[in-house]
C-alpha positions in Angstrom: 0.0 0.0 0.0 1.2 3.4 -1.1 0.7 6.8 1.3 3.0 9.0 -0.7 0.3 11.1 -1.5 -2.0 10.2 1.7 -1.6 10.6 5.2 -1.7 7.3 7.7 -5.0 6.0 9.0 -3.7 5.9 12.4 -5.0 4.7 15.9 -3.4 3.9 19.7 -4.2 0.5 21.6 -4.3 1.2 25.1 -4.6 4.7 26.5 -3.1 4.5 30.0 -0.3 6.7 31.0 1.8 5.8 28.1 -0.3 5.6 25.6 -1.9 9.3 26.0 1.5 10.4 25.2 1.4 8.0 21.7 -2.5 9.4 21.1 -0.9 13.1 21.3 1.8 12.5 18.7 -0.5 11.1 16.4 -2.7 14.3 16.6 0.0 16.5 15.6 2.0 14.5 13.4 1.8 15.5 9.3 1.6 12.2 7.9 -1.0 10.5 10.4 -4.4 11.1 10.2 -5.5 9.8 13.9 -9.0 8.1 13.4 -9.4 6.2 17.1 -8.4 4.8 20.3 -9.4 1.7 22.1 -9.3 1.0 25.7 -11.5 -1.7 27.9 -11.5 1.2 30.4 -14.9 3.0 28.2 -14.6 6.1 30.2 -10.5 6.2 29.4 -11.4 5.9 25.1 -14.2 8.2 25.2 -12.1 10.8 27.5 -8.9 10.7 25.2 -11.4 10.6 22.1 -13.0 13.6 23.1 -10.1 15.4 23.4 -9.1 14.8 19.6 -12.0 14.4 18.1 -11.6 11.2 17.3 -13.6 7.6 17.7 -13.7 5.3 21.0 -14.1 2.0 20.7 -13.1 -0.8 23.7 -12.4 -3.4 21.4 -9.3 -3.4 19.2 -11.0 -5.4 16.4 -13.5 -2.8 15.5 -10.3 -0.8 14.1 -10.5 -3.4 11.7 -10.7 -1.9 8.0 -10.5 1.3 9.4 -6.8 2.2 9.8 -3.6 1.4 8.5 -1.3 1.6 11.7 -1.5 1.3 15.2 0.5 1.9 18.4 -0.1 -1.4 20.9 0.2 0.1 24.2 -1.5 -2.6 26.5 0.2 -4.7 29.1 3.2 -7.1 28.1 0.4 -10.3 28.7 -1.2 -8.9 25.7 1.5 -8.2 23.6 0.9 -11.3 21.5 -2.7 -11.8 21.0 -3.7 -7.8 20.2 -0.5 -7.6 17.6 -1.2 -10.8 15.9 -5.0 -10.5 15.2 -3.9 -6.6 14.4 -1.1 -8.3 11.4 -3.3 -10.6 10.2 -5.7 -7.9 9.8 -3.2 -6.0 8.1 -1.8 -3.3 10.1 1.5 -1.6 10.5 2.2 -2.2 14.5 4.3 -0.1 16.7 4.8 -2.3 20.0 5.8 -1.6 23.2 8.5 -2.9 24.7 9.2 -6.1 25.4 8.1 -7.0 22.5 6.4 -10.5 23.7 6.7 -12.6 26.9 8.4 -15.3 25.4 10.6 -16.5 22.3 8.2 -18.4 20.7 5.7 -16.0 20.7 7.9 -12.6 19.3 9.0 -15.1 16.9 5.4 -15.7 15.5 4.6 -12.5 15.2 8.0 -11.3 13.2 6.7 -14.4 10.9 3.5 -13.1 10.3 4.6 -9.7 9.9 7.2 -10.9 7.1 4.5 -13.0 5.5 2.2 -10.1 5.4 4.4 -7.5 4.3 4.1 -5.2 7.5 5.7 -2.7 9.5 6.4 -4.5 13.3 8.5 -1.6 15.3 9.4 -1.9 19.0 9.0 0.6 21.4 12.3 0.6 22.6 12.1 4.2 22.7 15.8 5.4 24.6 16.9 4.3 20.6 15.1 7.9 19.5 16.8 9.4 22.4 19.2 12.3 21.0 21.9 11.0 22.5 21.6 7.4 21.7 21.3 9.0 17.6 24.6 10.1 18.3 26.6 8.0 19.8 26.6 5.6 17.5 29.3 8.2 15.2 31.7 7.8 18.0 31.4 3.7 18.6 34.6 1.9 17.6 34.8 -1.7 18.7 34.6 -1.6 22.9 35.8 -3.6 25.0 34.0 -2.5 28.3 30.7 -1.3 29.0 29.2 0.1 32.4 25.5 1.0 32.5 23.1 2.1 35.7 19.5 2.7 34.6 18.0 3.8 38.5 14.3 4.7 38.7 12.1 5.6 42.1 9.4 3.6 42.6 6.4 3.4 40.5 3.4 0.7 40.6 3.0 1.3 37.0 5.1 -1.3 35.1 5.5 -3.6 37.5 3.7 -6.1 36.0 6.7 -7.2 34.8 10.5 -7.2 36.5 13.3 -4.6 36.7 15.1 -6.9 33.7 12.0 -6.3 31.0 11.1 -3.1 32.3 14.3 -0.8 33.3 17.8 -2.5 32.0 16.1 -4.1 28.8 16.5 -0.4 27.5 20.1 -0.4 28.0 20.4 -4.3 26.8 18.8 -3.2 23.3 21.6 -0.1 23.3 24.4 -2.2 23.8 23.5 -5.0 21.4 23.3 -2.6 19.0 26.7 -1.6 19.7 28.5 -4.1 20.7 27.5 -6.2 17.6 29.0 -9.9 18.5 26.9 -12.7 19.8 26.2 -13.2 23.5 28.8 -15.9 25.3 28.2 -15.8 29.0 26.0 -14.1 31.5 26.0 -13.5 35.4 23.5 -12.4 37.2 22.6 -11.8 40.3 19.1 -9.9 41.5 16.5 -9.6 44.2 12.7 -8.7 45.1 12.2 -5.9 47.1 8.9 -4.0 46.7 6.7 -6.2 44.3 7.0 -10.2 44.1 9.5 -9.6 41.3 12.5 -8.4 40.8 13.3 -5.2 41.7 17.0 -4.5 41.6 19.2 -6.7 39.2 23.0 -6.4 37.9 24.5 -8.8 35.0 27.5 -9.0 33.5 27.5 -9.7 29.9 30.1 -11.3 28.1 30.1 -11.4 24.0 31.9 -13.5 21.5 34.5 -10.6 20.7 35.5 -10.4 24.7 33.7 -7.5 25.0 32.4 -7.2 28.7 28.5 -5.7 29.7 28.6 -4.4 33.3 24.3 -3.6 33.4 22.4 -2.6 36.9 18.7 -1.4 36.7 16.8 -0.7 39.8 13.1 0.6 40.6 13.9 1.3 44.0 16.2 4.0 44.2 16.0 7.2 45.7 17.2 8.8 42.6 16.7 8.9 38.9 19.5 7.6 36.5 20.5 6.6 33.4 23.9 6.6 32.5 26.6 4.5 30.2 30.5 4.3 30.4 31.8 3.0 27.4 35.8 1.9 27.3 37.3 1.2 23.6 41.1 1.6 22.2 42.2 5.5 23.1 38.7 6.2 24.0 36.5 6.9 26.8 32.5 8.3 26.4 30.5 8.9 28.8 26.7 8.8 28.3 23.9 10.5 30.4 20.9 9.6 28.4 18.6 12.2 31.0 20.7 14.9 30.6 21.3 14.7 27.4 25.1 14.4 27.7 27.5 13.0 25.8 31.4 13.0 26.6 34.5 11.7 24.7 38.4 11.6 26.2 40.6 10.5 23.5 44.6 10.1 23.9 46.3 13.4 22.8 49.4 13.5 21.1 51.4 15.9 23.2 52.6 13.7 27.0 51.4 15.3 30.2 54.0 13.0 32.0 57.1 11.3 30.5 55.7 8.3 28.4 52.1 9.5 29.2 49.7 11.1 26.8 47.6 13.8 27.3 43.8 13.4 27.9 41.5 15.3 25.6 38.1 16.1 26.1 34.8 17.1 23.8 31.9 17.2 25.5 28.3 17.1 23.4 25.0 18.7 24.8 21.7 17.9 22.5 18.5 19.6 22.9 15.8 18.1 25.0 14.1 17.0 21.6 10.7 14.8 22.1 11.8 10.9 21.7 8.2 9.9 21.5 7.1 11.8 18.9 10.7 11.2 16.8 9.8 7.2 17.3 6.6 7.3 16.3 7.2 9.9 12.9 10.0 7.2 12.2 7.3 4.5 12.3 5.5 6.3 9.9 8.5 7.0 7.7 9.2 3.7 7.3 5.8 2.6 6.0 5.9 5.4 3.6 9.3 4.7 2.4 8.9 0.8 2.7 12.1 0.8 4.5 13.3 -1.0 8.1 12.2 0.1 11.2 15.3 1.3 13.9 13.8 -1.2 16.1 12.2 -4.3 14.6 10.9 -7.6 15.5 14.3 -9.3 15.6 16.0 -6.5 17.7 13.5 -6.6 20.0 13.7 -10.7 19.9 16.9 -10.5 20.6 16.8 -8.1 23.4 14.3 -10.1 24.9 16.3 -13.0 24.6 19.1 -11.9 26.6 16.8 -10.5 29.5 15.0 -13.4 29.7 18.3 -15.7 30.2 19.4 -13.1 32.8 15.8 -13.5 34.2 16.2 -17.3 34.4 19.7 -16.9 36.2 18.2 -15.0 39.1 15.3 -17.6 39.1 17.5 -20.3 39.7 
């Protein structure tokens, strides 16, 4: 299907606190023309509805026919049923992250999606983050990795652990960088608040000797989320909330005998809007029939890795 010359049939799945934000960004976005929402909550789709002028429905399959994309914003149990009778019904999905609750379930739904021909993007939204866009420039084979990902308490989300919530975010970054297979994991973790797990550290160890040092907690007195990366002559520093990026590079003069010089750069991006930048790229790559920056298999295979870290602290 061609929307060169039209806009997007669009619609959200799921308006809780998330997926107000994804309802917005459709409103406003050029190439979407927002037709619903859909939530079993009635008085949550009519509410959001009203406020865009746009149809309520509280079930999913009365969008059938009626729009060509959709954002799936419903709880990770869902995941698989909503986006596979939404494919097979032909529409472009954008997914929250993670993308299923198990293998053999993200790996039905990347099937279908190939077989049909769709768009199947995961919300692995810290990817649209300025930051993240840049970093990438300044990536050149590392060797170490250190992330903390720290959040204060919040019942929303915990229907799932620390791992699939919190640190799969910085799992999905570093796959993406790192670029080698997975060859060991350590883990250890514990329950806190909820009858999950709450705070969780895992060291990572790829094919290419590259070594993950990952923490993620939901029980922290402070908000954090930041990324040491070590390569040959380089050093960057990442603070994804502050939009900070750092790079200390060898110099060629020596501050001591026999010991170069440290230089610095340090990067500041704007505080751009990482929702609505995923979901105009979602868009863009149903217009241009190109890959999403975050498909099925990426977020397969960050889901793979949490839940073999998952399993570690289970047994």
């Amino acid at each position: 299907m061609a929307f060169k010359q039209e806009k997007i049939r669009t619609a959200v799945i799921g308006v809780g606190y998330l997926g107000k934000f994804h309802a917005q960004k459709y409103a406003h976005l050029p190439h979407s023309d927002f037709i619903a929402v859909v939530d079993i909550d009635d008085d949550s789709a009519h509410r959001t509805a009203q406020e865009y002028g746009v149809l309520a429905f509280t079930d999913y399959r009365d969008l059938f026919g009626k729009v060509d994309a959709v954002s799936i914003v419903v709880p990770t149990e869902y995941h698989y049923q909503v986006t596979k009778d939404c494919l097979e019904a032909g529409i472009h999905i954008l997914l929250e992250k993670p993308i299923t609750p198990t293998l053999e379930q993200a790996d039905a739904l990347i099937q279908i999606a190939k077989e049909n021909k769709l768009i199947f993007q995961i919300g692995h939204l810290e990817r649209f983050n300025a930051t993240t866009l840049a970093l990438k420039e300044f990536i050149d084979n590392p060797r170490f990795i250190e992330s903390h990902r720290l959040a204060l308490f919040n019942p929303r989300g915990t229907d799932v652990s620390v791992i699939l919530d919190l640190m799969i975010h910085d799992i999905d970054i570093i796959l993406s960088i790192v670029n080698a297979p997975v060859k060991e994991i350590r883990a250890n973790g514990e329950s806190v608040l909820t009858r999950d797990t709450d705070i969780a550290n895992a060291r990572i160890l790829f094919k290419n000797n590259c070594v993950a040092n990952v923490t993620a907690s939901r029980i922290s007195m402070k908000i954090q989320r930041k990324m040491r990366i070590f390569q040959k002559n380089a050093y960057i520093s990442v603070d994804f909330l502050k939009k900070k990026l750092s790079i200390f590079r060898k110099g060629t003069r020596e501050s001591f005998p026999g010991i170069p010089e440290i230089t610095s750069k340090v990067h500041y991006f704007d505080r751009s809007d990482a929702i609505m930048s995923e979901i105009d790229s979602f868009l863009q790559t149903i217009i241009t029939h190109s890959n999403p920056v975050v498909g099925g298999q990426e977020g397969r295979e960050a889901l793979a890795v949490a839940l073999q870290i998952s399993h570690l602290l289970k047994n």
